[in-house]
N, C-alpha and C positions, 0 to 999 in steps of 0.2 A: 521387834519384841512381840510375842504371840504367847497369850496365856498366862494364868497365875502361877505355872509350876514348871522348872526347869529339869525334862526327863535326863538322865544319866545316861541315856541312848542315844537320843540326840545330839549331846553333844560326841557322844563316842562316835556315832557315824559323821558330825563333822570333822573331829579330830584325825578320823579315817582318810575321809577325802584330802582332806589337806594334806594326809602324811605319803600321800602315791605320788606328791612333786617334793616330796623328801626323797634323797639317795643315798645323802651323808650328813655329818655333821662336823662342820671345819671348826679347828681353832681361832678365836679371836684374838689378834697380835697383843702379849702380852697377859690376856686372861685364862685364868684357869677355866678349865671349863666344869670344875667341879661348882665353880660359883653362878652357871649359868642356869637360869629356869626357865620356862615359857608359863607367864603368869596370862590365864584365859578368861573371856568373857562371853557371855550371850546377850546378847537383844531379843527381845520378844515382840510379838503381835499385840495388837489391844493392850488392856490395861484393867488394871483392878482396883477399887474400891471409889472412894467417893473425888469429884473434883477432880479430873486430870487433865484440865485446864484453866484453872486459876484466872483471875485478872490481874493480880499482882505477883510481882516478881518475887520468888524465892533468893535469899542470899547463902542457901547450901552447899555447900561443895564437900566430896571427901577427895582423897589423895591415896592414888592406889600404895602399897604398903608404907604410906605414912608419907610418903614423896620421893618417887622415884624421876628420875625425867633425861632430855636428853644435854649432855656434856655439850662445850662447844665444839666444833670440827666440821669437816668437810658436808657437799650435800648430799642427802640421803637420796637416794633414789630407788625406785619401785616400778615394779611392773602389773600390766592391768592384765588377766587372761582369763579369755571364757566370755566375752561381754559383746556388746556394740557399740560405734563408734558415739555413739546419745548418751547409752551408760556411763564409760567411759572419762567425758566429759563433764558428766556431775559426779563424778568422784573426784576427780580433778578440780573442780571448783570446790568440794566440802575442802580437801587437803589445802586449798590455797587459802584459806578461811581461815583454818586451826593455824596453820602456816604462818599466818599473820603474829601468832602468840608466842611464838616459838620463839626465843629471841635467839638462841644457842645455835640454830639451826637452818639451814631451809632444804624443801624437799624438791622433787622433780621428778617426773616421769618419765625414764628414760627407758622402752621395752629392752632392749639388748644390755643392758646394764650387766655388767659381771660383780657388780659390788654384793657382797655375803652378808645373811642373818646370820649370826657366828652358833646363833639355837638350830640351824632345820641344815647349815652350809650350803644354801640355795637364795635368792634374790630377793627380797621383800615382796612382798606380792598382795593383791588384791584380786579375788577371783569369784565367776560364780560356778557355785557346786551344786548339785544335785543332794538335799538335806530333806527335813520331814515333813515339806509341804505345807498347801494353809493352817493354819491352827498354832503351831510352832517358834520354832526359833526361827527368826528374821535373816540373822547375819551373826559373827564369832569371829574373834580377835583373840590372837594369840601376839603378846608383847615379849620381845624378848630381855631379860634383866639381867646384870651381874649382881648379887645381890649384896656383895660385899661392897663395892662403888657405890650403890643406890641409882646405876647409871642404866638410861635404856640403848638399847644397841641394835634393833629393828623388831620387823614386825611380819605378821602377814595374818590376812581379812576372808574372812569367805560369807560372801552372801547367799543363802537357798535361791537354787535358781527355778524350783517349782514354784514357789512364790508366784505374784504378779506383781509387774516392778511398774514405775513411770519416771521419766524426768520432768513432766509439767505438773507436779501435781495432781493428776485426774483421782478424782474422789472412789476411785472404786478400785485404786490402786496402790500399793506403798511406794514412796518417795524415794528415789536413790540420794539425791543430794542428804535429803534427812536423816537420815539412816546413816548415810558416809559420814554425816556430821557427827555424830554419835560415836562409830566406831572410831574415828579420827581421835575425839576426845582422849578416849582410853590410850590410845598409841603413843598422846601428849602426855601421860600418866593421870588421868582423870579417871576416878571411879566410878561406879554407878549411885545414883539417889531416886530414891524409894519412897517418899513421903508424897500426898495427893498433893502438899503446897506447891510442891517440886515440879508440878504436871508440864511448867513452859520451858523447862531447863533444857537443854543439848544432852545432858549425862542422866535426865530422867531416865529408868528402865525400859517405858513401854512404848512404843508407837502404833499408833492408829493407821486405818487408810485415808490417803489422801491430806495426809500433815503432812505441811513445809515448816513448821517453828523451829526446828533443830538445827533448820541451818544455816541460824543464825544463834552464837554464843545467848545465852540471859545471863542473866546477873552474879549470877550463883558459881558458873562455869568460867564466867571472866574471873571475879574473884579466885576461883581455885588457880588459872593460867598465869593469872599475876604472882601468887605465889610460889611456883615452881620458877617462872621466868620473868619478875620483876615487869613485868608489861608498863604499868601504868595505868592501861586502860579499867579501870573499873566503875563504869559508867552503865547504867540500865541497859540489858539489852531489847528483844524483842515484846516480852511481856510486860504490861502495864507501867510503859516508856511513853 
């Protein structure tokens, strides 16, 4: 997440990149496809206004269009492109994470996967693009909805790859796990929260360089996972635990 203001360029030139691994768009067995939408988000760099790190946990959550989430069935699986085998790996660690919440569900990285986003008729995917550089948008998720169901039916992530990325944390870098953690969220149908108390959440809007807090759930984010998918768990997470 980079900046207080979300240009309509940037994500145009994400939605661009993304759309050159678009070819078609397939029917999802049984769905109309008049019912299908690709509901979008952005992440940003930095962060705006006071506090965005808090010592005590937020219990905020929203629910993208009131609660959309995934039905039960078979596993979803996703392809990584564009990355390193480091990257890679902490994306695969945030998705095993969220994974954990999903009760309906589980996911899996399988590169060759022939299985269809029924929105793009192409693979779920995770990828890095070429986007607006430092200052900017982070990373952008595109979920795909039936809107009539209230049911999610995939996904696909693109991270800026002029960015500068790390998996260990190094301070002078953004976090992939963190950030995976984040985008994940949304794919679980989590919205974004926007309030400075909000600052330790997974679905806060903003990230810093060299934060790892996201990826691990806080309090606010369990609670909203519990809700979509009966978890249980809603127990403090990372902040002021």
């Amino acid at each position: 997440m980079k900046g207080s203001g979300l240009r309509t360029g940037v994500l145009g030139t994400l939605l661009l990149l993304l759309s050159i691994l678009v070819v078609g768009r397939a029917p999802s067995d049984g769905i109309s496809n008049s019912n299908l939408v690709e509901v979008t988000f952005a992440e940003s760099e930095s962060h705006v206004g006071p506090g965005p790190h808090p010592e005590d946990e937020s219990d905020h959550y929203k629910l993208v269009q009131g609660g959309i989430r995934w039905f039960s069935g078979s596993t979803v699986e996703y392809q990584i492109n564009n990355t390193t085998a480091a990257q890679a790996a902490a994306v695969n660690s945030a998705i095993a994470t969220i994974d954990g919440f999903i009760t309906t569900r589980a996911f899996a990285h399988v590169q060759g996967t022939t299985q269809i986003n029924p929105c793009t008729g192409q693979p779920n995917s995770i990828s890095w693009l070429a986007g607006d550089g430092p200052g900017g948008v982070l990373a952008f998720t595109a979920v795909c909805v039936d809107t009539k169901a209230k049911e999610i039916l995939g996904f696909r992530i693109a991270f800026d790859s002029l960015d500068t990325w790390s998996t260990s944390g190094e301070a002078d870098k953004f976090d992939v796990e963190n950030v995976a953690g984040h985008e994940i969220g949304h794919v679980a149908g989590l919205e974004h929260v926007n309030s400075p108390k909000d600052g330790c959440l997974t679905m806060y809007k903003f990230s810093d360089l060299g934060e790892t807090q996201k990826r691990t759930p806080g309090f606010g984010d369990k609670l909203g996972l519990d809700k979509l998918y009966t978890t249980g768990d809603v127990t403090p997470g990372q902040c002021g635990s």
